[in-house]
C-alpha positions in Angstrom: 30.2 36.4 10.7 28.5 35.6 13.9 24.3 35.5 12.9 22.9 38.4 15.2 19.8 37.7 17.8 16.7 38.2 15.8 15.6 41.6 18.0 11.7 42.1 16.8 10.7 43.7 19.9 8.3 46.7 18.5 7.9 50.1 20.8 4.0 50.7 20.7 4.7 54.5 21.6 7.1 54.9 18.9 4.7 56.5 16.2 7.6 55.6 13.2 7.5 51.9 13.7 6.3 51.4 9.8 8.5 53.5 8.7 11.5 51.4 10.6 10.1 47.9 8.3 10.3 50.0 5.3 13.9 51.1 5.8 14.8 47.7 6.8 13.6 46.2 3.5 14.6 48.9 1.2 18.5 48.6 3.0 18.6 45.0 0.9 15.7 44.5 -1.3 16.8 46.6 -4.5 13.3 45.4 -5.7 10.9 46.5 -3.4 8.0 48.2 -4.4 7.8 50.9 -1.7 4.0 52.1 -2.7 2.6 48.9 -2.7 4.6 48.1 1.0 3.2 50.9 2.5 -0.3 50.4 1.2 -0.1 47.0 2.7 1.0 48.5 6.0 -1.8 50.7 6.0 -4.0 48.1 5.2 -2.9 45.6 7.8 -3.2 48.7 10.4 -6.7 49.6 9.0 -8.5 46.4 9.4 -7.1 45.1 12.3 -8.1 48.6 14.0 -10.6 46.9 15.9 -8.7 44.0 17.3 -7.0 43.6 20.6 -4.0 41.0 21.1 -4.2 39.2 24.8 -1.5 41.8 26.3 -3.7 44.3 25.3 -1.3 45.9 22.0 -2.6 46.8 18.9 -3.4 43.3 17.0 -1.6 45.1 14.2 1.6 44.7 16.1 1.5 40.9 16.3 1.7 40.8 11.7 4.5 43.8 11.9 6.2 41.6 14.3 6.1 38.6 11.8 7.4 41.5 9.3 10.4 42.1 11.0 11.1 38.7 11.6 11.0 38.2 8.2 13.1 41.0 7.3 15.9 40.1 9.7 16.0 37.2 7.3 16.6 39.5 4.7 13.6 37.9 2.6 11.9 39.5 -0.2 9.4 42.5 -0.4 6.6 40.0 -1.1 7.5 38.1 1.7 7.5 40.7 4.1 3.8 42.2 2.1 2.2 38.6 3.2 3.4 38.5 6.6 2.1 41.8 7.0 -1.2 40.7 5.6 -1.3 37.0 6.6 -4.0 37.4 9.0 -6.4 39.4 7.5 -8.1 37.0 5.7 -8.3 34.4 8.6 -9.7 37.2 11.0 -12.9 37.7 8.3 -11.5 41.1 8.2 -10.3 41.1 4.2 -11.4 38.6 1.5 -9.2 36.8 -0.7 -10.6 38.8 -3.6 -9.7 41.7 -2.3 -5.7 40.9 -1.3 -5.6 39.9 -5.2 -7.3 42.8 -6.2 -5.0 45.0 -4.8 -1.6 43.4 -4.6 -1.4 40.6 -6.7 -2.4 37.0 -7.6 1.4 35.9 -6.2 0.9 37.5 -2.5 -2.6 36.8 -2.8 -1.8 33.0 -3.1 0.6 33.6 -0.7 -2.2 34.6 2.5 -3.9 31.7 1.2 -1.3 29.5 1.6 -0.6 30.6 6.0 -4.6 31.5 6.2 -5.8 28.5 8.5 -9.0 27.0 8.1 -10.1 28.3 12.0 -13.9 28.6 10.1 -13.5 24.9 9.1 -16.8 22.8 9.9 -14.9 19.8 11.5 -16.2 17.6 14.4 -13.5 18.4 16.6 -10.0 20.5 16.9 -7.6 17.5 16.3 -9.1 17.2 12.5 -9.2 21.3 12.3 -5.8 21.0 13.1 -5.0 18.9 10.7 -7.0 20.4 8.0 -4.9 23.3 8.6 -1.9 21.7 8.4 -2.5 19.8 5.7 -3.4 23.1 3.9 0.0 24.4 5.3 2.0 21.3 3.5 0.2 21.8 -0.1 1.2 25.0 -0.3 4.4 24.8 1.3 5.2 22.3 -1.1 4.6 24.8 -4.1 6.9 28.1 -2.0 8.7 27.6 0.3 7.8 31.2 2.0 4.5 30.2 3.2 6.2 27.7 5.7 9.2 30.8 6.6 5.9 33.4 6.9 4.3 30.9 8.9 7.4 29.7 10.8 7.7 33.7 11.8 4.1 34.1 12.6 4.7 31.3 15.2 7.5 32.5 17.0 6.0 35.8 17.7 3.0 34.0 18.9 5.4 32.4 21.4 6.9 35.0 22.3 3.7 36.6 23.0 2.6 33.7 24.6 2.2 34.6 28.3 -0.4 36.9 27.7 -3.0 34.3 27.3 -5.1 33.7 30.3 -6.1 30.3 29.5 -3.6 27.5 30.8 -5.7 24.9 28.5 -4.8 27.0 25.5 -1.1 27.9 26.0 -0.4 24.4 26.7 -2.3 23.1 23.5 0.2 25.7 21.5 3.1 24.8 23.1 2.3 21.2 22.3 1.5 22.5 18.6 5.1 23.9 18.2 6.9 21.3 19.7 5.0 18.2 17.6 5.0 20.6 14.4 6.9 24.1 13.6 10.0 23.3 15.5 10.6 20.1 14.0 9.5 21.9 10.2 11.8 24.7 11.1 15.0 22.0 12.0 13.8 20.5 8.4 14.4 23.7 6.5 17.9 24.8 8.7 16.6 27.3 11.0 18.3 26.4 13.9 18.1 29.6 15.9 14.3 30.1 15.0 14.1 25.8 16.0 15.4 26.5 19.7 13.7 29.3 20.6 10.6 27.2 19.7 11.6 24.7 21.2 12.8 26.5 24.8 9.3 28.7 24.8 7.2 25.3 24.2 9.2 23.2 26.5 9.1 26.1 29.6 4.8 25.7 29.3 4.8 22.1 29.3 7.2 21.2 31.4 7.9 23.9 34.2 9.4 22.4 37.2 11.7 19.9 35.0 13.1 23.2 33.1 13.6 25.0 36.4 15.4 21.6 38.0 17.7 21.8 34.8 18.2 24.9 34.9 19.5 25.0 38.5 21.5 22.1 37.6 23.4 24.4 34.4 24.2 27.0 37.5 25.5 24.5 39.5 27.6 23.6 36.7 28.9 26.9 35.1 29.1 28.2 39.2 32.1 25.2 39.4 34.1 26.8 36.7 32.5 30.2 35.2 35.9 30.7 33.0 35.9 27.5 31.5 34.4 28.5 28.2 37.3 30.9 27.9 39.7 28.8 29.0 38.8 26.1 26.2 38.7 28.7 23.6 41.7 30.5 24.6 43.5 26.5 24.9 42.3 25.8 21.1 43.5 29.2 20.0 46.7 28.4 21.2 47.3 25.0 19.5 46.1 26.9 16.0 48.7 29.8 16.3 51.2 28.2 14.3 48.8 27.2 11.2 46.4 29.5 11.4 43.9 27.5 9.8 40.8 28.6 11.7 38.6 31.9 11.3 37.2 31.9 14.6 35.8 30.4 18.0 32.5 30.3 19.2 31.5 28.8 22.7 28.3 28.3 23.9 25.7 26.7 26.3 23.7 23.9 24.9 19.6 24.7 24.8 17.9 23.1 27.9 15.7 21.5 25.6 18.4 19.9 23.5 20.0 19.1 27.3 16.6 17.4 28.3 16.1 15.3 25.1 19.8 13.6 25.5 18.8 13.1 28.6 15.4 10.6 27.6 17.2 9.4 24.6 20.3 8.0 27.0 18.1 7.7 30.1 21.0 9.9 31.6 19.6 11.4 35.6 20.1 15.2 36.4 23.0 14.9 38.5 24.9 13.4 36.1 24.6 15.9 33.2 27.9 17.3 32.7 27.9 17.9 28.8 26.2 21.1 28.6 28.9 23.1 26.7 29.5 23.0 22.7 32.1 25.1 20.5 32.2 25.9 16.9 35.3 26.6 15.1 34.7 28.3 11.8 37.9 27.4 9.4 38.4 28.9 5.9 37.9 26.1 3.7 36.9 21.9 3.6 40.5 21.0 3.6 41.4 23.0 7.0 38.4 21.5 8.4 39.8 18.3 8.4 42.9 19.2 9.9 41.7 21.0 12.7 39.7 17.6 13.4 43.5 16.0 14.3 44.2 19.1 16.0 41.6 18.8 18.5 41.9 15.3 19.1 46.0 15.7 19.8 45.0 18.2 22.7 41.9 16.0 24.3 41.0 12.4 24.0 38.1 11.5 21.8 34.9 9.8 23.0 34.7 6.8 20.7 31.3 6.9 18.7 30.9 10.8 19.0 32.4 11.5 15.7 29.6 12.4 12.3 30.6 13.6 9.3 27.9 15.8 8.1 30.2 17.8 5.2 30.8 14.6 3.1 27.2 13.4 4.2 25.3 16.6 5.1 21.8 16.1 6.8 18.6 15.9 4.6 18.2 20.0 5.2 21.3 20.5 3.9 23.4 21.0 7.3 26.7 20.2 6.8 29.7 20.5 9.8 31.8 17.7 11.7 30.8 17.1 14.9 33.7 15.2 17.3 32.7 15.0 21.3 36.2 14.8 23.5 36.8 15.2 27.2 38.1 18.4 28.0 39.1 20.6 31.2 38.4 19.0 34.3 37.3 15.7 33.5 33.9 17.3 31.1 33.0 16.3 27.6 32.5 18.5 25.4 31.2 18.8 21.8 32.9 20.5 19.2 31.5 21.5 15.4 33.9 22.5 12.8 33.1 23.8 9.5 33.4 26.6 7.0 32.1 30.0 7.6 29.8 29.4 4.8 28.7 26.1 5.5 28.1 28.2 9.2 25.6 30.6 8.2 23.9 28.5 6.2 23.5 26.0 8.9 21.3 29.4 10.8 19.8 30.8 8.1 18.8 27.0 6.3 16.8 27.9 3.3 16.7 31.9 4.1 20.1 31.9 3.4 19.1 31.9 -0.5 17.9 35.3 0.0 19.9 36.3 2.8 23.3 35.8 0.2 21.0 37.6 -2.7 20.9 40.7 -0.8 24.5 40.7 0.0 25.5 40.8 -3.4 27.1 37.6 -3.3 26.5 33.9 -5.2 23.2 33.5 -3.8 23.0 30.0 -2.0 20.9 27.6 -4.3 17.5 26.0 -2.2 19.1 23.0 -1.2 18.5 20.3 -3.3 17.8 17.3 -0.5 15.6 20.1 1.7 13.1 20.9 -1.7 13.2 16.7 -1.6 11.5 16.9 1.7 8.3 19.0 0.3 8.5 16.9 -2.8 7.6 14.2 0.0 5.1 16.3 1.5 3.5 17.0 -1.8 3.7 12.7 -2.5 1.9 12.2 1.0 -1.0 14.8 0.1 -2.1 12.9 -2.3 -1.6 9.1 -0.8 -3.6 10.1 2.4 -7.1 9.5 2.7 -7.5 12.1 5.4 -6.4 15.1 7.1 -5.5 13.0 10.4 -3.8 10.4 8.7 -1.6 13.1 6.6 -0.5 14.4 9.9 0.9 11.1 10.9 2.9 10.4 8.3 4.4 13.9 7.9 5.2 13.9 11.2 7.3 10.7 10.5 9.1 12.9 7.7 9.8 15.7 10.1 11.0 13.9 12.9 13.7 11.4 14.3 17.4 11.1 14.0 18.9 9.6 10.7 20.2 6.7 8.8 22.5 7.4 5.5 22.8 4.4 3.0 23.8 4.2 -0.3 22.3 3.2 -3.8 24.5 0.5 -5.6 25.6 3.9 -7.8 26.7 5.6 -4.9 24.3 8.2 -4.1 23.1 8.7 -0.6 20.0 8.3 0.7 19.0 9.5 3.7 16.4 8.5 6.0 15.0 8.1 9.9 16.6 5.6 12.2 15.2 2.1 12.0 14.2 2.6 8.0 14.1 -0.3 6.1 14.8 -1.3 3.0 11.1 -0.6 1.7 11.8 2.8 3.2 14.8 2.9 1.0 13.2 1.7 -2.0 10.2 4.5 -2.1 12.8 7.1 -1.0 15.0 6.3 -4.2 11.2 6.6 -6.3 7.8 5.5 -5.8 7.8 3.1 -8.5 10.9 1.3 -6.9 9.3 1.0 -3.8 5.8 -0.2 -5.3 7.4 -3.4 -7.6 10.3 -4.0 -4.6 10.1 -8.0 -4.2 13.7 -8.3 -2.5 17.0 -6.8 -1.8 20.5 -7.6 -1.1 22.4 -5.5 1.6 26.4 -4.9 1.0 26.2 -7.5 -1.5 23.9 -10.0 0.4 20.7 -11.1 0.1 18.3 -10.0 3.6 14.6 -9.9 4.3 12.7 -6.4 3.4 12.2 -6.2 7.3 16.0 -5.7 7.8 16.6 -2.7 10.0 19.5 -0.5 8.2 22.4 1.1 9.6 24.7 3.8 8.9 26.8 3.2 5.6 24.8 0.4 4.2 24.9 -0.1 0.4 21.2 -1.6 -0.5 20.2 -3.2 -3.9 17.2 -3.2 -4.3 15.0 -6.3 -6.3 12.7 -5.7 -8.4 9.4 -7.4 -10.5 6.7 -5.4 -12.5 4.1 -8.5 -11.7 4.8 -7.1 -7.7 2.2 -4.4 -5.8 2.9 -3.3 -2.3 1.7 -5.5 0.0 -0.1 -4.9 3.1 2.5 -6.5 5.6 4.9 -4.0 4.9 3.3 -1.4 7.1 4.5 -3.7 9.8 7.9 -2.6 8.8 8.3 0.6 6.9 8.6 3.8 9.0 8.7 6.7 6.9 5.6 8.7 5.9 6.1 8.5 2.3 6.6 5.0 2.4 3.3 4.1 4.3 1.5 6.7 2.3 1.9 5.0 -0.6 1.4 1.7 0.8 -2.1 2.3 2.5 -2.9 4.2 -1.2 -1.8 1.1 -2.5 -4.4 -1.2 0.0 -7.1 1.6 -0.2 -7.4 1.0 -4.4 -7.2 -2.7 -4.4 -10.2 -2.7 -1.6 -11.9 -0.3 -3.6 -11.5 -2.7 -6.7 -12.0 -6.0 -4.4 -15.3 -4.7 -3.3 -16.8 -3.2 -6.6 -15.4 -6.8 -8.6 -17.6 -8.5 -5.2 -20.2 -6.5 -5.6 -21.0 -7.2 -9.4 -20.5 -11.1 -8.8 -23.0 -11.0 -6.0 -26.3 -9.0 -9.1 -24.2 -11.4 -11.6 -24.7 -14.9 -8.9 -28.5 -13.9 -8.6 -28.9 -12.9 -12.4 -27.5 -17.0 -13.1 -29.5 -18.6 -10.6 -32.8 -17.2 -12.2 -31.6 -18.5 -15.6 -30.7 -15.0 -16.5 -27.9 -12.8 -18.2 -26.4 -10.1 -16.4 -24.6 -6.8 -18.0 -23.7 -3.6 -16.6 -26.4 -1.0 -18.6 -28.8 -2.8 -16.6 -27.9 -1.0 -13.2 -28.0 2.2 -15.2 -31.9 3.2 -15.0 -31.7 2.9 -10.9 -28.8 4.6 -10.0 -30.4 7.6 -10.3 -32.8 6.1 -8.2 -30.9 4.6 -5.7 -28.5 7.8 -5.7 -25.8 6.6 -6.8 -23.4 8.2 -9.0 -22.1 5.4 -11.3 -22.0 1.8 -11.3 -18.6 1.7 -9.9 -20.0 3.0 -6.7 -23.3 1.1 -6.5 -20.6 -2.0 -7.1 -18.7 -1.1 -4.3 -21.2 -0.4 -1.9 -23.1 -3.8 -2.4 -19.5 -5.2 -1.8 -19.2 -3.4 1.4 -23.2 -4.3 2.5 -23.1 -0.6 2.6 -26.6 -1.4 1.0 -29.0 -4.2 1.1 -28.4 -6.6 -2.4 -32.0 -7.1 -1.6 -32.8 -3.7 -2.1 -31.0 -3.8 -5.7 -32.6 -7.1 -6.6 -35.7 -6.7 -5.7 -35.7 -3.5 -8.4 -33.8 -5.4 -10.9 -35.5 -8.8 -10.2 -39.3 -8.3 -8.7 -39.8 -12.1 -9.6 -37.5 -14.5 -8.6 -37.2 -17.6 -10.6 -37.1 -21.2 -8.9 -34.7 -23.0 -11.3 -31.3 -22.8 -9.3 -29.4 -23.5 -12.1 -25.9 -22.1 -12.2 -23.2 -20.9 -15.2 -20.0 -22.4 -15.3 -18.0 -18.8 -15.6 -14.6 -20.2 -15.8 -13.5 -23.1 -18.2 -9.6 -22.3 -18.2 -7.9 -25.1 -18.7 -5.2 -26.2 -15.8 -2.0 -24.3 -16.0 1.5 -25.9 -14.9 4.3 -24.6 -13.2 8.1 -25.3 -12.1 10.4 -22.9 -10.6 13.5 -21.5 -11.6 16.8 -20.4 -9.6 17.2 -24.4 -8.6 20.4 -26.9 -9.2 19.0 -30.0 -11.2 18.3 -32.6 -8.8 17.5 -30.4 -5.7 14.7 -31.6 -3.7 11.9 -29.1 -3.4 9.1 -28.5 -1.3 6.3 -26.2 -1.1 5.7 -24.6 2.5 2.9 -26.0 4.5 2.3 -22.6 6.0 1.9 -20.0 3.5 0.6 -22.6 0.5 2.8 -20.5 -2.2 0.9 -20.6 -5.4 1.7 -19.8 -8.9 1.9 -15.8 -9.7 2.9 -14.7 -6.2 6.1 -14.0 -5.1 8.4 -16.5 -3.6 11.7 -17.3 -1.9 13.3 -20.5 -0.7 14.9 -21.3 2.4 17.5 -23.9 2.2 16.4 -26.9 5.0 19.3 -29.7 6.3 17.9 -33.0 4.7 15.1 -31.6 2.8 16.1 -29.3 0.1 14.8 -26.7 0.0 11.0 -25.1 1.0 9.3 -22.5 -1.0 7.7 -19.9 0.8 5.4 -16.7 -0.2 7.5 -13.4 0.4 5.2 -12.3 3.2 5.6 -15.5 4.9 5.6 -15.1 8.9 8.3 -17.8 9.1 10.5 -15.7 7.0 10.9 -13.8 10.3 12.8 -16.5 12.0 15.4 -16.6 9.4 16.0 -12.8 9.0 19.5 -13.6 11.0 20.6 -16.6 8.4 20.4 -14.6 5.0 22.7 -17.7 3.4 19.5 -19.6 3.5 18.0 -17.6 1.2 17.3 -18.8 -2.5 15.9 -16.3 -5.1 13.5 -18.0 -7.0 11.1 -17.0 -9.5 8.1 -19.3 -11.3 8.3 -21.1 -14.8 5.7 -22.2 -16.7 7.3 -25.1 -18.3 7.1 -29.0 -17.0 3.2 -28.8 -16.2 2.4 -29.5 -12.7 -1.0 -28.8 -10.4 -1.3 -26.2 -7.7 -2.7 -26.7 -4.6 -4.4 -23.8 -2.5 -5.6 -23.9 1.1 -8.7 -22.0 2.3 -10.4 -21.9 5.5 -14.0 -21.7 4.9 -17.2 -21.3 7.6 -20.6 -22.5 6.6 -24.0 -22.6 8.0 -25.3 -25.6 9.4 -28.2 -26.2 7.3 -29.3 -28.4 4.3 -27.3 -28.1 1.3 -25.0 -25.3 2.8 -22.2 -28.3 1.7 -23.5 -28.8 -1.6 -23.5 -25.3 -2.6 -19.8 -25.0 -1.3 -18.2 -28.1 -3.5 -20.5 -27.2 -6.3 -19.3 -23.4 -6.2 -16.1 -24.9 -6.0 -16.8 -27.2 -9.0 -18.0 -24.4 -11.4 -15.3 -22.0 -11.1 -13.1 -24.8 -12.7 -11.4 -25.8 -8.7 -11.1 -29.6 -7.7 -11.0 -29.9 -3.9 -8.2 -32.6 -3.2 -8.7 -32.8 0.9 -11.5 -31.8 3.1 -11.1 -31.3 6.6 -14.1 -30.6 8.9 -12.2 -28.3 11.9 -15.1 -27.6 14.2 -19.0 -28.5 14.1 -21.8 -26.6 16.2 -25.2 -25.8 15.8 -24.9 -23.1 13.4 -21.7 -23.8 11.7 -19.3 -25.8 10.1 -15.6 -24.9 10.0 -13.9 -26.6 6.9 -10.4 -26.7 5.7 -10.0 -27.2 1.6 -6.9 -28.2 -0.4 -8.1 -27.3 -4.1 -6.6 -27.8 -7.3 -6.4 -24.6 -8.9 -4.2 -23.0 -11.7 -2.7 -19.7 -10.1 -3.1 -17.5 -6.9 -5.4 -15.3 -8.9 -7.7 -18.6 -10.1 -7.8 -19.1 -6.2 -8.9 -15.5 -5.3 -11.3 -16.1 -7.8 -12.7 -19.2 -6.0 -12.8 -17.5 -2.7 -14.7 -14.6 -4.0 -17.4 -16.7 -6.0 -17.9 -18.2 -2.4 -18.2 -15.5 -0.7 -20.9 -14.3 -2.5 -23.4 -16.7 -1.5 -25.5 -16.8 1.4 -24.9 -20.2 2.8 -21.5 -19.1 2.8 -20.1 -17.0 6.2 -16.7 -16.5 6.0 -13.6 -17.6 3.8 -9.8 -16.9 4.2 -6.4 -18.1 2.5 -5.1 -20.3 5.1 -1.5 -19.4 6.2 -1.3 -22.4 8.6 -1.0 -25.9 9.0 -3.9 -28.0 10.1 -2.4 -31.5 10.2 
């Protein structure tokens, strides 16, 4: 069955228009609660008696509108309660207390959910916006009808739209739909609801392009105004003798969808031919497929126009095969087979669960891979540290065409164009993605930058010693992904600068001779406002405060004997690798300085062996095309051998500032093998140090004893050569 037009057009003279809703909803809903709908109607129509919409109606007609959306859908009862309702809280005209009070905890939770934060206290509209939309996400994520209440609400705000006098304002909605609810509506299926989004934004925003596109579609369907016909009369004819198909559809493509081919194949107006695309509904998978060889026996096939969404459907659960052939007169056309089921679900999306409900047949189950999407939504919520940086990365979940690979087990995973295999990783499951130290791609071992393409079968590597690292936000794409990543980086700051803070009270404390311990922080936080030590820690690490400040509370007199405490009397630790042939030379890269405890590969060098790198090694990069060079290796603690770390240091030119450096060195248990003075000037010294350390983490250690000294101004990991 062909989906009808969604017709919501309310008559403001016709004085039965609540009692139209209530028919509608009691025609499917077996359920509804007729009292409690028309209390809400009169409820609605009570407090919004005061308001005016911008074409002058009845504001009350803008939420019965968004009923009848809704009920067109076929959703149920409570659905249609809260979009009758969803404004009433926002417009300060009904509290939350009361929609609870009087329909229910469920509905109430419900308005919440669509209420927008318009009385938010934020500096400026972009982060009210995404206040509200990250509102929209949380409890989307928990029903799915807050987004389809809120998906309605929109379009009849669209439709509404050229009532509003203010250019500034239409255009800053329009924008709105296009950036959020038409791409959240093409998530969830809705493809009629998506287009007429889509069409209303894109006629505000871009005026004299839709009009230049649209002449160009007359021009077109002016050269041949039967050809629709005469294609679907032309397939008809081939399908007589098998009779394998239900029906034929024919249609013209949406100006918008016309417009964004054209920027995505930088194709010119006058050379926009495919406008035209035809669905043929068949009566199971099976005839599907052979009506695919049908078509392609009557016109010729445009190689790399042919997806396969019903053994791959999309990740909202759209399923139909799409083949693109050159038809009548020279054009190309697109063509979509599919079941009639697989049909209306591809209109309804996830309505269809309660639009097959009320027709008494198996309802259709929330699709699995479209619930994943708000399971993503709800993972991104919490990894954000902000309204505004939630928006990104959802939109990076909402948008973009996409990329299907496949888990050594065979399940598919799908994902935006240009994902990578960290993208893959955290889309199979966080923890995957956050102890990912390699992967092998159809069977072969690639870089974690590796672009991925369409049938792919990725393996991913993993180590629980591994955390994400920060140079994978130079490569992963989706918004779960980098959510968890920056999470990731955000934590381990936090921890860097509350472990730098301590050392710098713990530093002072040694040099007067004394002993340092937490409980002695306690009595002045209070003082200081601070919360706990943890934060006072981590705003001394910051300089967020003074370490004066702090010390001169703690320590009013300072002692004069400089006299420092050896903190770390490990004993050296050696190291060997494994994953090498006996007798294979090896060498440890001169760039990245690979030390014991991170993670490493080797690259396999003509006449040298082979050269151990750190995984986010830079030079990796030139190499991403030669995976056979690639040796998985992993450290070994046996056959004792000395590390050697490089650090880039900057000291103040001043007496002593080079004693203090070798003799911080010294008491954190490092032995500086080479010195290097890089640049001298009145105020500095710039120094590059090999140093003899045990692990990566005894070098961090180092670096972060240095850099809580005065004389000391800056100190980094070196990652390049200075010979």
């Amino acid at each position: 069955m062909e989906l009808k037009k969604l017709d919501t057009n309310l008559n403001i003279n016709n004085l039965n228009y609540y009692k139209d809703i209530i028919n509608k909803v009691s025609n499917y809903d077996l359920n509804l609660k007729k009292n409690v709908l028309i209390q809400a109607i009169d409820f609605s129509r009570n407090r919004h008696s005061k308001q005016k919409r911008d074409s002058g109606d009845p504001y009350f007609f803008h939420p019965l509108a968004v009923a009848n959306i809704l009920a067109d859908y076929k959703l149920d009862w409570v659905s249609i309660i809260t979009a009758l309702l969803h404004d009433t809280v926002e417009d300060g005209v009904a509290t939350r207390a009361e929609i609870r009070k009087l329909f229910g905890a469920e509905i109430a939770r419900l308005v919440d959910g669509v209420t927008k934060l318009s009385k938010i206290e934020a500096p400026h509209m972009k982060l009210r916006e995404a206040e509200n939309f990250r509102k929209l996400l949380l409890a989307m994520s928990k029903d799915i009808r807050v987004l389809l209440v809120k998906l309605a609400d929109r379009l009849h705000n669209m439709r509404t739209l050229k009532h509003i006098e203010s250019s500034e304002r239409r255009m800053r909605i329009s924008k709105e739909t296009l950036d959020v609810y038409a791409p959240l509506a093409a998530r969830i299926g809705m493809q009629n609801m998506r287009e007429e989004l889509e069409d209303i934004a894109f006629a505000e925003l871009n005026t004299s392009i839709r009009k230049s596109l649209n002449k160009r579609i007359l021009f077109l369907r002016n050269q041949d105004d039967q050809l629709v016909k005469k294609i679907i009369r032309e397939i008809k004819n081939k399908f007589k003798k098998n009779n394998k198909i239900i029906q034929i559809q024919g249609r013209e493509k949406s100006i918008y969808s016309i417009w964004k081919k054209m920027q995505k194949s930088s194709i010119p107006f006058e050379n926009i031919s495919d406008i035209y695309a035809f669905r043929i509904i068949c009566d199971n998978v099976n005839d599907c497929y052979s009506a695919v060889g049908i078509i392609h026996n009557i016109w010729p096939m445009i190689p790399g126009r042919f997806k396969d969404y019903i053994s791959t459907p999309k990740s909202n659960g759209y399923s139909s095969i799409h083949t693109n052939v050159i038809g009548p007169l020279g054009r190309p056309i697109e063509i979509q087979i599919r079941t009639k089921r697989m049909h209306e679900l591809n209109e309804y999306g996830v309505a269809a669960h309660w639009y097959y409900k009320e027709k008494n047949t198996t309802p259709i189950k929330l699709n699995k891979v479209s619930l994943n999407l708000f399971k993503e939504f709800s993972e991104i919520i919490g990894n954000s540290s902000g309204a505004d940086d939630l928006l990104s990365h959802s939109k990076m979940e909402m948008y973009s065409d996409q990329v299907f690979c496949f888990t050594p087990k065979g399940e598919v995973i799908t994902m935006p164009k240009s994902a990578t295999p960290i993208d893959f990783a955290f889309s199979v499951h966080s923890k995957l993605g956050e102890t990912c130290v390699g992967c092998k791609i159809n069977g072969r071992a690639a870089p974690l930058q590796t672009i991925l393409a369409n049938g792919d079968q990725v393996e991913i590597l993993r180590s629980n010693s591994q955390s994400p690292q920060p140079s994978w936000l130079n490569y992963a794409v989706t918004g779960k992904a980098r959510s968890y990543i920056n999470k990731f980086i955000r934590k381990n700051d936090r921890n860097e600068f509350i472990k730098l803070g301590r050392s710098i009270l713990e530093n002072n404390f040694i040099l007067q001779n004394k002993q340092f311990h937490d409980k002695l922080v306690d009595p002045i936080l209070k003082q200081l406002d601070y919360k706990s030590r943890r934060s006072l820690y981590f705003s001394l690490g910051k300089s967020d405060i003074n370490s004066e400040e702090v010390l001169n509370i703690l320590l009013p007199k300072k002692s004069k004997n400089n006299k420092i405490i050896n903190i770390n009397n490990k004993k050296d630790r050696g190291i060997s690798i494994k994953g090498l042939k006996p007798g294979v030379a090896l060498h440890m890269a001169e760039c990245c300085h690979p030390l014991f405890g991170e993670r490493i590969v080797g690259l396999m060098t003509e006449g040298k062996g082979i050269t151990v790198h750190t995984l986010d090694c830079v030079i990796l990069e030139r190499y991403t095309d030669n995976p056979e060079l690639w040796v998985d290796l992993t450290w070994n603690k046996k056959n004792a051998e000395n590390n050697i770390g490089r650090i880039n240091v900057t000291i103040t030119n001043k007496r002593g500032s080079l004693n203090t450096l070798t003799q911080i060195i010294a008491d954190f248990g490092g032995n500086i093998t080479n010195f290097l003075v890089n640049k001298r000037s009145n105020d500095f010294f710039q120094l590059s140090l090999d140093i003899e350390v045990n692990d990566a983490k005894h070098l961090n250690e180092i670096i972060t004893g240095l850099r809580t000294n005065l004389s000391i101004y800056e100190v980094n990991r070196a990652k390049e050569n200075y010979n």
